[in-house]
N, C-alpha and C positions, 0 to 999 in steps of 0.2 A: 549751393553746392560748388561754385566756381571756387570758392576759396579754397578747396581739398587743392587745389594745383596751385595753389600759390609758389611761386620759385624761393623759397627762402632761403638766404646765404649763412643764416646762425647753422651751426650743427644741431642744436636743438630747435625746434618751435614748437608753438602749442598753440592749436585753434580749437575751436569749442563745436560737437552736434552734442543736440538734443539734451541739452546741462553736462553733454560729458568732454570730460577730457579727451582729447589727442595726439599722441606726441609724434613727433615727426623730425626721424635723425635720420643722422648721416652716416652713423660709423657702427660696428657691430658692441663695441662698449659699451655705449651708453645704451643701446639697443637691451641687452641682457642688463643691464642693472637694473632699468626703468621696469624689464619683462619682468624679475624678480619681485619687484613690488606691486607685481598684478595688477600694472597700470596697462591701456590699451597705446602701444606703440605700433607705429607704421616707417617702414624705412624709404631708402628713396625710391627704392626698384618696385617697392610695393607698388608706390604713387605712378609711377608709368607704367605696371599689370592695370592697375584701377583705370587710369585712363584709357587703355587699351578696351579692357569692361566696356566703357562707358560707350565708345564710337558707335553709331549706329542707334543707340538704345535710345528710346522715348523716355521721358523726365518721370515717367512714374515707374517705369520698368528700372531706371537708372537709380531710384532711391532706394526700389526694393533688394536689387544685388547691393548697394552700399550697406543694409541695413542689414543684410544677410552674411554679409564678411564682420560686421561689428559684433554680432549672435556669435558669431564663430570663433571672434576673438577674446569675448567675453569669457569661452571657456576655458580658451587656451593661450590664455593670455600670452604665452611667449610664441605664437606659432610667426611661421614667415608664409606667403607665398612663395612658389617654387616658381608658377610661370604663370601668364595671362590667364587662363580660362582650366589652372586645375586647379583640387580641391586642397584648402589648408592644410599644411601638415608642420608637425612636432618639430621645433628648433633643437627639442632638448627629449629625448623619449624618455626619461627615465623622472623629470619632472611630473610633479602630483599635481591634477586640476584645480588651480585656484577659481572661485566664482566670486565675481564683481558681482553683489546685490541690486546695484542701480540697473544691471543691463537684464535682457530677457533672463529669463527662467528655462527657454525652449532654444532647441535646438536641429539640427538634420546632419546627418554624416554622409560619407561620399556617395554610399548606393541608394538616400532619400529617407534612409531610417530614418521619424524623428522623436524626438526622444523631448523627456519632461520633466524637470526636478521634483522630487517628492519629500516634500517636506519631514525633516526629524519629529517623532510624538511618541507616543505611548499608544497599549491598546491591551485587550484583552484576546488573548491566542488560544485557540483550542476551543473544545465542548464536553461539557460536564457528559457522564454519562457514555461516552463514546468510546468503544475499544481500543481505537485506537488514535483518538481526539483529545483523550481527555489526560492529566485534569487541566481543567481551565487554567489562565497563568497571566499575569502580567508582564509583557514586553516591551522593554524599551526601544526605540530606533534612535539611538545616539547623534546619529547626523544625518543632513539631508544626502540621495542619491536622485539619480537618471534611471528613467524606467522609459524603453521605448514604447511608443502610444499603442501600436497593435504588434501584436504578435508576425514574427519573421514571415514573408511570404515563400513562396516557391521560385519565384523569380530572382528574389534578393537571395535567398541560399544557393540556388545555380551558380549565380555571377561570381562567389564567392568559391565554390566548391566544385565548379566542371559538373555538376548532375544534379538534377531532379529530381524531387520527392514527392509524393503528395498523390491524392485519389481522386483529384477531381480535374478539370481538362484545362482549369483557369486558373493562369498562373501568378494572378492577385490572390490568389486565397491563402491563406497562412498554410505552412509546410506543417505535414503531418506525414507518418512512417518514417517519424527520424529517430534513431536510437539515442542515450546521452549521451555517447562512445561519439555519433554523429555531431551530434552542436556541438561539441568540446575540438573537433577538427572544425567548424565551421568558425568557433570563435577564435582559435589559434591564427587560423588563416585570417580571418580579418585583422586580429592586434597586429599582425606583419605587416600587411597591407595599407594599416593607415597609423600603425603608432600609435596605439591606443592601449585601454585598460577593459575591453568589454570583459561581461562575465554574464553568469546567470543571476537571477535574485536567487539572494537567501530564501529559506520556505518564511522564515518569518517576514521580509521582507513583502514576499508576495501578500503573505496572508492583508497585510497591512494595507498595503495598495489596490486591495482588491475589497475590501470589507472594514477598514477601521473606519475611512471617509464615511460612510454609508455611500448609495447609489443615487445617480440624477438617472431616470431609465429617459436619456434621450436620447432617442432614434436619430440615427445619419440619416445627411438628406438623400445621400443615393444608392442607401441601403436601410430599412425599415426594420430588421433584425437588430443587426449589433446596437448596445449600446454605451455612453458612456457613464462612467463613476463622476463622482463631483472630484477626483484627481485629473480630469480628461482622459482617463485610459480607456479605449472603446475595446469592446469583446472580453471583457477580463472576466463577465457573467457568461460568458455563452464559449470558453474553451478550455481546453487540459493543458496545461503547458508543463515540462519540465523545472524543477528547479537545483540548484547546487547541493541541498545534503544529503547525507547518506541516512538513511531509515534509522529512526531510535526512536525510543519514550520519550513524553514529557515529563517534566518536573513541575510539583506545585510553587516550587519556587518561583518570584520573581527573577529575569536575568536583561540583560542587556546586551545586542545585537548577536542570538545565538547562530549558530552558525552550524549545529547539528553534530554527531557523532565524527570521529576523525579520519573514520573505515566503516566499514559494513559491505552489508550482499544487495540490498537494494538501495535505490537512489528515488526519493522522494517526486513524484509529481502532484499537483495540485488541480481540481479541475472548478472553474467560476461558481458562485452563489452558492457554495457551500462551505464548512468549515472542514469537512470530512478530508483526509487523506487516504494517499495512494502511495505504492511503492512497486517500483517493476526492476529485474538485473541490467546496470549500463546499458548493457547491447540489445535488449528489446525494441522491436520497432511496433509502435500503436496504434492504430487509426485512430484518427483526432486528435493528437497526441502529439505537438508542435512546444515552442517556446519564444519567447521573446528576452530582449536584450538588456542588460542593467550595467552603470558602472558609476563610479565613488565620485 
């Protein structure tokens, strides 16, 4: 790790972790070209936050914040540091997430959410037979996104939103009695907050990350309840979460990344190990009736 601080006098260098590249300038130029090409670049001011990181820290604590800033650059590939010990943030906000295939898959944003690419596939959406399920359909998922791993808690929607929601006294547990009128102010406020693109999932989306994988039913170790899917998403069987569209029929047709009616009166929620839908108006608040975070 000594070599990260190397004094180099090129304006460019490149030293190698773990088979990857690193670039390390000097000037904001070449900084934005190299970002452009969705290479991982480090500037100088970086290198003295990183060292700054590092004082004090034990050599394994020391690899894991290294290895935790390189996750984080992986997604945003152009981000800067602002200062020693705050969280990444966007060079460019209006830049789209490029993802380096060689680096993690997974990642964590400022308030701990962490979140898990879901691979692009196909699937079969809906259920024969269902009033409002059906008919069956084949759905594409064109590209991979970020689905965060559990559902928003009551604590991370405070921090973000000044108030509380939720029925129970533990402010780990995923937020419930939030309208969609509510997450739609909670993700606004967050995109300002960290320069980002969160959103809801699509229903089809969900459906997909919830049921196309099939289920691993394994139990957390410090909780025997929840469990996860072979996508790593834990609780997607055992909760209702909100999602992005607005109530319509399906079509027997196949389609590719729908995205649901363009208006309507209700607004689709989904609830785990079923295929069945739901619909309730924006501003209804649910019991159990929470959501989690997705973005491209």
């Amino acid at each position: 790790m000594n070599d990260m601080f190397v004094e180099a006098e090129q304006e460019h260098y490149v030293m190698r972790f773990n088979d990857l590249d690193l670039h390390l300038v000097k000037n904001n130029e070449t900084f934005d070209a190299l970002s452009a090409q969705g290479l991982l670049v480090f500037t100088g001011d970086e290198l003295n936050c990183l060292k700054t990181i590092k004082d004090g820290m034990l050599a394994d604590e020391w690899r894991f914040a290294l290895q935790r800033v390189l996750d984080l650059k992986s997604v945003f590939p152009s981000a800067k540091i602002s200062d020693a010990r705050s969280p990444i943030c966007l060079a460019n906000q209006d830049q789209k997430f490029e993802i380096d295939k060689k680096l993690s898959k997974k990642w964590e944003n400022s308030l701990g959410i962490q979140f898990t690419q879901i691979p692009a596939g196909e699937f079969e959406m809906g259920i024969d037979g269902d009033k409002y399920a059906s008919p069956r359909h084949l759905v594409q998922i064109s590209k991979p996104f970020y689905l965060s791993l559990r559902p928003v808690s009551m604590y991370e929607f405070e921090l973000v939103t000044g108030y509380i929601s939720g029925r129970t006294e533990n402010i780990k547990d995923p937020v419930d009695m939030v309208s969609y009128n509510d997450v739609m102010v909670f993700i606004d406020l967050l995109n300002q907050q960290e320069n980002k693109q969160y959103r809801l999932p699509t229903e089809a989306e969900w459906e997909y990350a919830c049921l196309a994988a099939g289920v691993d039913m394994e139990a957390e170790s410090s909780n025997p309840t929840p469990t996860k899917n072979k996508f790593g998403l834990w609780m997607m069987q055992d909760s209702c979460e909100w999602v992005s569209d607005w109530w319509g029929p399906f079509s027997a047709a196949g389609v590719t990344d729908p995205t649901g009616p363009e208006d309507g009166r209700y607004r689709v929620f989904r609830c785990g190990g079923t295929k069945k839908r739901n619909g309730a108006p924006p501003d209804k608040k649910i019991p159990r009736l929470g959501f989690r975070l997705a973005c491209s």
